[in-house]
C-alpha positions in Angstrom: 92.4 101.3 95.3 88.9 100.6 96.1 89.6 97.2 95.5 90.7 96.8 99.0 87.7 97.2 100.7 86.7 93.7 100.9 89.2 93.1 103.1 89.5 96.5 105.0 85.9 96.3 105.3 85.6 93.0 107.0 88.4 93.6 109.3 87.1 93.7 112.6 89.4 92.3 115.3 89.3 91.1 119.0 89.5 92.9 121.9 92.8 92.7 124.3 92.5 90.3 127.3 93.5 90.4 130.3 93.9 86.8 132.2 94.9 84.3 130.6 92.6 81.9 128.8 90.0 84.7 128.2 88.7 85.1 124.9 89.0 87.7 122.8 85.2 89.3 122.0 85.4 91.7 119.2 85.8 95.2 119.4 82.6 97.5 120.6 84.4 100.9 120.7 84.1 103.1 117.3 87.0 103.8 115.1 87.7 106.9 116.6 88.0 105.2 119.8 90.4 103.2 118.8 92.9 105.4 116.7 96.0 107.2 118.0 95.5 110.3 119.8 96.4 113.3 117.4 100.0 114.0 117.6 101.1 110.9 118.4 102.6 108.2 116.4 100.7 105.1 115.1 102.7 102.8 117.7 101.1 104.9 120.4 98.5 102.4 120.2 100.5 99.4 122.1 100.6 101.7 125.3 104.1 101.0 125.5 106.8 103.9 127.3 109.4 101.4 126.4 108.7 101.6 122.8 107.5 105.4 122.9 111.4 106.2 123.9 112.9 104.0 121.2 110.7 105.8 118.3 112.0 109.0 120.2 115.4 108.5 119.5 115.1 106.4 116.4 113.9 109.8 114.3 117.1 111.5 114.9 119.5 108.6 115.2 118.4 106.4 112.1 121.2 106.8 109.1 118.5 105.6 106.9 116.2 108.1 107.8 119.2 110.2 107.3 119.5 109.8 103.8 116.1 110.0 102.8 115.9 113.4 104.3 119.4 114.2 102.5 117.5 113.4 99.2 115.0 115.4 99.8 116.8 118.1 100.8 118.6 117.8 97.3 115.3 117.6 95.4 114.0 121.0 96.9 117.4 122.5 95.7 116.9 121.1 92.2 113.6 122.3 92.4 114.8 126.1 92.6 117.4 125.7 90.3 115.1 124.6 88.2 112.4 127.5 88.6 115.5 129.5 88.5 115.8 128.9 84.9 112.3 130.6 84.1 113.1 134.2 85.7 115.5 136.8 84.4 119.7 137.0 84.9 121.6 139.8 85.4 125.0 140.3 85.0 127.8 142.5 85.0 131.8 142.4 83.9 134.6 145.3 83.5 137.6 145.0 81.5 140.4 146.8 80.9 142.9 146.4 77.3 145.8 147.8 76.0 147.0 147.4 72.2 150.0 148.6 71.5 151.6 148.3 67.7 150.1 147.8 64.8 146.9 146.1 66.5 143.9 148.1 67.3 141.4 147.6 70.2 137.4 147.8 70.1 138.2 151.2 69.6 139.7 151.3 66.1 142.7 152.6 67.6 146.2 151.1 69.6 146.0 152.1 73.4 143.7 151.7 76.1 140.4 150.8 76.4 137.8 150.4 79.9 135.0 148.7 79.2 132.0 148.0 81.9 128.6 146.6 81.0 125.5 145.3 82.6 123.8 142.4 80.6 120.1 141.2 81.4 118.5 138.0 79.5 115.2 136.1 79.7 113.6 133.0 78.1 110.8 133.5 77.5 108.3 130.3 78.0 106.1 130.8 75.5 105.4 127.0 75.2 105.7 125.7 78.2 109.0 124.0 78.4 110.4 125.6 81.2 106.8 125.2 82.8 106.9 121.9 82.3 109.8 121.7 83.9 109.3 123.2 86.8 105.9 121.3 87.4 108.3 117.7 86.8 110.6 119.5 89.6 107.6 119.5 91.8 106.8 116.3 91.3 110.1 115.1 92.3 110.2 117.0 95.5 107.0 115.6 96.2 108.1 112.3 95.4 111.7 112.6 98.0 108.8 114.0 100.2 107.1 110.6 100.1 110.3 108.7 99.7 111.4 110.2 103.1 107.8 109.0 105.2 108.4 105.9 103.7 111.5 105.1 104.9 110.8 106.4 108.5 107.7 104.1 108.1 109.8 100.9 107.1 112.3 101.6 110.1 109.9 102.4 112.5 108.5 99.2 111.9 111.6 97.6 112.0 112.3 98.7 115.5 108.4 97.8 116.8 108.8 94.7 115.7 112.5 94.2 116.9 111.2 95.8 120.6 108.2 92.9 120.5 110.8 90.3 119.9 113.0 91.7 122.3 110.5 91.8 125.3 109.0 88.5 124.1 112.5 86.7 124.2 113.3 87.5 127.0 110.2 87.0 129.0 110.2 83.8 127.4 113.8 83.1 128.0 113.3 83.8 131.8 110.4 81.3 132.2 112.8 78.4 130.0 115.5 79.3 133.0 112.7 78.6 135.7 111.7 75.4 133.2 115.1 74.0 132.8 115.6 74.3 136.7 112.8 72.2 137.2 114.0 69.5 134.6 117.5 69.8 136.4 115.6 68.9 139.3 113.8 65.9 137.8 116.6 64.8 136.4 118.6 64.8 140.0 115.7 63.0 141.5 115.5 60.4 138.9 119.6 59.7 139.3 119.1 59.3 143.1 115.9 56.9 142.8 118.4 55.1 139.9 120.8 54.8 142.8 118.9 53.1 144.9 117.1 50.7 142.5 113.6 51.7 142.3 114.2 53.2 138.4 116.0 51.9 135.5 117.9 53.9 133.3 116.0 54.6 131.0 113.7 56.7 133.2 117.2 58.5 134.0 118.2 59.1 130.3 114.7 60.5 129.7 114.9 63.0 132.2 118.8 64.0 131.4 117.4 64.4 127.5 114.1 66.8 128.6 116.7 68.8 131.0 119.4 69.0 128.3 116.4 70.0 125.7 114.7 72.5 128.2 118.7 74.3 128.6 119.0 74.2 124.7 116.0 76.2 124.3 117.0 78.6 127.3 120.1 79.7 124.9 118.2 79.7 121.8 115.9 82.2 123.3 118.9 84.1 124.8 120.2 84.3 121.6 116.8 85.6 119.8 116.8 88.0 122.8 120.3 89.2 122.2 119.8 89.0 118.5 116.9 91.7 118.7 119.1 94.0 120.7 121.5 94.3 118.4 118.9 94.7 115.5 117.3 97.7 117.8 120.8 99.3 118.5 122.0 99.1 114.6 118.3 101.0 113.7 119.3 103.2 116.6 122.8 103.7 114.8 124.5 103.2 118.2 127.0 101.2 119.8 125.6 99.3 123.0 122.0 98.8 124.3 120.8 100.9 126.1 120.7 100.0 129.8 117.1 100.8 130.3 116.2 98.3 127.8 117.1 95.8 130.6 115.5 97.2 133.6 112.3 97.8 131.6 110.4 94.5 133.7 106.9 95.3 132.0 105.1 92.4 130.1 104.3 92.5 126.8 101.6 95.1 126.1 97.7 93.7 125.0 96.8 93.1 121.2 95.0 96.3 120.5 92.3 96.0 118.2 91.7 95.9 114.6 89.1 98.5 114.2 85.5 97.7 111.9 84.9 99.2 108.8 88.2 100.5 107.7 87.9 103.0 104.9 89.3 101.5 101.6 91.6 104.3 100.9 93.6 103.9 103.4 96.1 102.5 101.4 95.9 105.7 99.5 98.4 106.6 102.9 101.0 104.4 101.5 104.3 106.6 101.6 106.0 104.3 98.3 102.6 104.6 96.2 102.5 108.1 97.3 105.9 108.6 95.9 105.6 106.1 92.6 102.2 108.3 91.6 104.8 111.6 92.0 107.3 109.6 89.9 104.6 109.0 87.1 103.7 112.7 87.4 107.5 113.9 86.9 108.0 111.5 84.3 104.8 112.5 82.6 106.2 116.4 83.0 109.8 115.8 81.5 108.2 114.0 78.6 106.2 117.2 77.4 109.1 119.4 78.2 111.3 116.8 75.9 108.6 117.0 73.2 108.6 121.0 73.1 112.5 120.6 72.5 111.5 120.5 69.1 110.4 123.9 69.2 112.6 126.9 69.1 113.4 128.9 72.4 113.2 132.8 72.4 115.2 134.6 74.7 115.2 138.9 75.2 118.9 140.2 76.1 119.7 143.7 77.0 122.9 145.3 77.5 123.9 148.3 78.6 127.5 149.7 79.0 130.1 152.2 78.9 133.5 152.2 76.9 136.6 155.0 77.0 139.9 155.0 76.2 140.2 156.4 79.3 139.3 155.4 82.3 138.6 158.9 84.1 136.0 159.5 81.0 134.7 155.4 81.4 131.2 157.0 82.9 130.7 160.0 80.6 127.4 160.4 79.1 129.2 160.3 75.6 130.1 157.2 76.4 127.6 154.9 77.0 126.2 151.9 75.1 122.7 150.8 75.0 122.0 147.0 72.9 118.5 145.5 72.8 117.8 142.1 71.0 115.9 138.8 70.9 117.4 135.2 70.3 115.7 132.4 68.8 117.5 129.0 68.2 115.9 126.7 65.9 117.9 123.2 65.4 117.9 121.7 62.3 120.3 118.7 62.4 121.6 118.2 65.7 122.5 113.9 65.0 119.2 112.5 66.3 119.5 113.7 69.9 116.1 115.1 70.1 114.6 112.0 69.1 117.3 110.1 71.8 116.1 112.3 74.4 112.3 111.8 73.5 112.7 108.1 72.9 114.3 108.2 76.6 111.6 110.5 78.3 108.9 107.5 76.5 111.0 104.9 78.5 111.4 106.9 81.5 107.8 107.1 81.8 106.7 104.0 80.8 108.9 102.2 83.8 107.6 104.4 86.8 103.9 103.4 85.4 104.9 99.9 85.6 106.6 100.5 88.7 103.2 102.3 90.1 101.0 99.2 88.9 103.1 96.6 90.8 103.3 98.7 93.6 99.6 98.6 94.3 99.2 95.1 93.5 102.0 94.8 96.2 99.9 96.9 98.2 97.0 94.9 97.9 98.5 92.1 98.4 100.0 92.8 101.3 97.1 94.0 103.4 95.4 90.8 102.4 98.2 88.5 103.7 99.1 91.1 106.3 95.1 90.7 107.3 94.7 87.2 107.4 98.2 86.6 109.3 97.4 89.0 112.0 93.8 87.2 112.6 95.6 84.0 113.1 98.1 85.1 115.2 95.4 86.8 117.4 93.4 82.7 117.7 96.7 81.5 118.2 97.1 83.7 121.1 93.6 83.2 122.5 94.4 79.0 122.4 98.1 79.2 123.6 96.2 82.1 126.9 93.9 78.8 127.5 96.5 76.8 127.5 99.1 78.8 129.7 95.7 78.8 132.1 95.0 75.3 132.6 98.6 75.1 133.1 98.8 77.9 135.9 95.5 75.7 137.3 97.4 72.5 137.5 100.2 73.8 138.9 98.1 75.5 141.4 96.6 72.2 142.4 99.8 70.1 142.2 101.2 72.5 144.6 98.1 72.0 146.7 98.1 68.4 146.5 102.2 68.3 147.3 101.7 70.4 150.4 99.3 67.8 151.5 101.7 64.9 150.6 99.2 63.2 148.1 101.5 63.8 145.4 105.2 63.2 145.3 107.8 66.2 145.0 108.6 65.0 141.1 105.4 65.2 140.2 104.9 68.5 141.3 108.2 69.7 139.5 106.4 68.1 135.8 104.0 70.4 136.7 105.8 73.4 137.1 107.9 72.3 134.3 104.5 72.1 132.3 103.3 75.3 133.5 106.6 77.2 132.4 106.0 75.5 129.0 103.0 76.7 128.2 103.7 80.2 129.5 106.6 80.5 127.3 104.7 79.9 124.4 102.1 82.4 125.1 104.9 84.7 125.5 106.2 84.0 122.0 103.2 83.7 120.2 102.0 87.3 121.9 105.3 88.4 120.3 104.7 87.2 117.2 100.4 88.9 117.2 102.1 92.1 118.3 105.1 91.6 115.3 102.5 90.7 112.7 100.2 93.6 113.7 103.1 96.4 113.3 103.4 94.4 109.9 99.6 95.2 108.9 99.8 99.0 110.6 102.9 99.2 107.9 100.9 97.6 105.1 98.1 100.1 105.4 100.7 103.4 105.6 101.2 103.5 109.7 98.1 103.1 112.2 94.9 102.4 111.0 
């Protein structure tokens, strides 16, 4: 694990803005400072109710989730069966016969015959087998245990991400409206000054293809805005969107930072490595409990009973039984299932190790590419913020200028038609740093 730290080390990240086309100075505030608050989940971060209600419901709604707390519930009832095995039984049974004829009951005699007994038995684990097995039990719960944070993790990303693309969509897609309105406009402008001879039409085609193109995108990011709906109401496991979703008119929250000096074993915190090195450990258990098959077991049994031929004598002193004894079962040709079931346990735990090792290297992998991706995104944003704010500057000055009739009335609409361009891709690519950054807080096991 500790290779990681190169990366996690280096890690520091910009602070949030707040106008557009500041930059993004890197983080001053400790670690600590810039965590979670205790009790609260790793998305707390983003500052976002919206997102705060989704996760809410998400936790009891998933079907995912569902099933991995299913599993788990099964593994903890494997696990006392299992641990079941190593403790004493008890038993009783009553029976009642009647021989008539030449035929003769327990008794040595034709007639009746009440039996009633109480049988204990214990195997004793004098080499470990049943301890093994109990310990591989363990291991397994621990394993659904980790299986079960892992999924919530994966879906809880899931729906940060789909709540990002939602809200940037449809910010996004709201400007493209405003955008295509204003090439509408151009483009009615340019048909009138067609009209009257003072443009050819070419000029008018040109302006009819950026309209057409600015109402294209306006559906595309309709659709992508719709399209993350439905993804946040299938992780939901509901029906329709919740109505709230609509009214919620905040922006996008700020790019929180990516906190200096992360400790390399954080990815220790990964849910799935957490629940591969349980795997290895079961595995690992199984195996010696496998290898001790060889071995005989040695069980104590103990019966004591009563039998009478009649039933108002069946709890006499004279008639009582008492039967102590000790089993042990040594195989000595049983077809080469021992060595199957060995050979197997081998297999078994040579795949979860493999499993492990790629799983770490995915690990690794992913934090570096999760790393890089998210410090990309984050210039990105900081370029497409200077952008958006030259825009809002010429458009402020355009308006200026056509209130003051230095400019014509066209002009000014290129230049709110500029303006809602460069807006709109802030909003996506603020999306996209806010997607990539649930992607990283995943990577590294939730939060930082």
């Amino acid at each position: 694990m500790s290779a990681a730290s190169p990366v996690l080390a280096t890690s520091a990240g910009p602070a949030p803005v707040a106008d557009a086309g500041q930059a993004l100075p890197a983080p001053s505030a400790p670690v600590d400072r810039i965590l979670p608050a205790a009790g609260t989940g790793w998305w707390s971060i983003y500052g976002d109710p919206g997102l705060d209600a989704v996760m809410a419901r998400l936790h009891t709604a998933n079907p995912t989730i569902a099933q991995a707390a299913a599993r788990l519930a099964m593994a903890r009832a494997d696990a006392r069966m299992t641990a079941a095995a190593g403790r004493p039984t008890l038993g009783l049974d009553a029976s009642a016969a009647h021989a008539s004829g030449p035929l003769v009951n327990a008794a040595g005699q034709s007639g009746d015959l009440f039996t009633a007994r109480a049988m204990a038995s214990w195997e004793l684990d004098l080499l470990g087998r049943l301890s093994d097995e109990r310990k591989a039990a363990r291991q397994d719960v621990r394993a659904a245990e980790a299986a079960l944070a892992d999924a919530t993790l994966l879906i809880e990303a899931a729906a940060a991400r789909a709540w990002f693309a939602r809200k940037s969509a449809a910010l996004a897609a709201e400007d493209a409206g405003q955008a295509a309105r204003a090439r509408q406009d151009v483009a009615h402008i340019a048909e009138q000054r067609q009209g009257l001879g003072l443009i050819g039409l070419t000029e008018v085609e040109a302006a009819r293809q950026q309209w057409q193109q600015a109402a294209a995108r306006t559906r595309a990011l309709q659709f992508a805005r719709d399209n993350a709906t439905r993804q946040l109401v299938f992780l939901l496991g509901s029906e329709t969107a919740d109505p709230a979703w609509s009214a919620d008119t905040a922006g996008l929250p700020e790019m929180p930072p990516i906190p200096a000096g992360l400790p390399a074993d954080l990815l220790d915190r990964r849910p799935d490595l957490r629940a591969a090195q349980a795997r290895v450990a079961a595995a690992d258990a199984r195996l010696s409990a496998v290898h001790k098959g060889w071995l005989p077991p040695i069980a104590l049994t103990a019966v004591q009973g009563q039998a009478s031929t009649s039933l108002g004598q069946l709890f006499a002193s004279a008639s009582g039984v008492l039967g102590l004894g000790a089993v042990l079962a040594l195989p000595i040709f049983d077809g080469g299932r021992q060595r199957a079931r060995v050979g197997h346990g081998k297999a078994e735990k040579g795949l979860v190790e493999a499993e492990y090792r790629e799983r770490v290297a995915g690990a690794l992998r992913d934090v570096y590419d999760d790393l890089q991706a998210a410090q990309m995104w984050r210039a990105e944003l900081v370029d497409a913020r200077q952008r958006a704010g030259a825009g809002a500057t010429l458009l402020a000055a355009a308006e200026v200028r056509a209130a003051n009739g230095t400019i014509a009335y066209v002009q000014l609409l290129d230049a709110r038609a500029v303006a809602f361009d460069r807006r709109i891709a802030a909003s996506l690519i603020q999306g996209e740093s806010l997607i990539r950054l649930v992607t990283l807080q995943a990577a590294i096991g939730g939060g930082w």
